[in-house]
Steps between C-alpha positions, in 0.01 A plus 500: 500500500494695823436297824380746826417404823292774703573745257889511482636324214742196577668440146450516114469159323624422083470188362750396264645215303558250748502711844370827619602806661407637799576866563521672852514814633622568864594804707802579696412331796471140296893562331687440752306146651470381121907527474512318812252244427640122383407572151753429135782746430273582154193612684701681779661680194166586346444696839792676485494651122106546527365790355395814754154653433276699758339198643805307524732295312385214243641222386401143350578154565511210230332215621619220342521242784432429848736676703430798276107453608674488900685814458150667387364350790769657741516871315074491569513405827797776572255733336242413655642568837652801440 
């Protein structure tokens, strides 16, 4: 599932067995204030090794518990600011 607000899309959704993923993709300007931000080593290294395309790097989150689903929180609203 693709969820878009005003046209730009925020994040891919996939359900699986038990959790879901949610997969973002951010330009340069988010990288550096995502590293920053008070999110887990694991996500902060999902930023770092994401993959490169044209219209910026990708990379998914496992959400599997609530501070996962608080670390989504903080990567959208860094997105959405930047």
């Amino acid at each position: 599932m693709v969820f878009k607000a005003k046209g730009i899309t925020l994040f891919y959704f996939a359900p699986c067995d038990g959790y879901f993923k949610i997969f973002l993709t951010y330009g340069k300007n988010a990288e550096k204030e995502m590293k920053q931000s008070y999110i887990p080593e694991h996500v902060k290294e999902a930023i770092s090794t994401a993959i490169d395309y044209a219209e910026g790097k990708t990379f998914f989150i496992d959400v599997k518990d609530e501070s996962d689903l608080e670390s989504v929180f903080t990567l959208l609203r860094i997105k959405h600011e930047s």
